[in-house]
C-alpha positions, 0 to 999 in steps of 0.5 A: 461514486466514491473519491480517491480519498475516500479509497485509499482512506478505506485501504489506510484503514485496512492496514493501520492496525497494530500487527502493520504498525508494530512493524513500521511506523509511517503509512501515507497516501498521496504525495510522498516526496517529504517523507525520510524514514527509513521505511514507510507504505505509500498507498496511491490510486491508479486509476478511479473511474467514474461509474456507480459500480467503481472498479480501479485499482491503487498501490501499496508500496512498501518502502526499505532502507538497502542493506549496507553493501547496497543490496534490496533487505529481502528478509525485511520484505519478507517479514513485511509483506507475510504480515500485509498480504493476509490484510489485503488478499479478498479483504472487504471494509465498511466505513462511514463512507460506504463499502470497500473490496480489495483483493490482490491483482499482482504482486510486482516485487521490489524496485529501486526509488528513484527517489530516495538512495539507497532505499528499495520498495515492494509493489502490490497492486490492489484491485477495489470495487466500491458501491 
């Protein structure tokens, strides 16, 4: 069985390359409430069920600052999810941990933070499978 941490490690792998963090700086997994950057990738595990072939499924939510008349940054979203979408959709890795597959179950579009004014954030929904 693989961890969570070890899963939402393999997804940070995935998306820590320099065509992402070119584009934004600050990718986290677990507890993000501290975090005040204007944008940042929080990644975050549904569900991880215990079994030898692991099927679950994490968060990618991608996190903007709204536009100054309070209104969601769309083109920004746009740029941001055209570059991280290829990066996840039937996606596999192999770390020192075993091997990952991710593949986009939904794409859920922009919500309000309820944690942070004036910031909005982009969810994609990613299924994995681990050995």
């Amino acid at each position: 069985m693989q961890s969570t941490y070890n899963i939402l490690l393999a997804l940070y792998e995935v998306l820590n390359v320099p065509v992402v963090t070119d584009e934004i700086k600050t990718i986290k997994f677990g507890q993000v409430s501290k975090i005040t950057q204007s944008e940042f990738i929080a990644l975050n595990t549904i569900n991880n069920p215990n079994q030898y072939l692991q099927n679950g499924f994490a968060n990618v939510n991608i996190h903007t600052q709204k536009l100054s008349a309070g209104e969601d940054n769309h083109s920004r979203f746009k740029k941001l999810i055209d570059i991280i979408i290829p990066l996840l959709d039937e996606t596999q890795i192999t770390t020192e941990h075993g091997t990952f597959y991710f593949q986009i179950d939904d794409d859920k579009g922009i919500f309000d933070d309820p944690d942070r004014d004036g910031m909005s954030y982009y969810n994609l929904r990613i299924e994995f499978q681990t050995l």
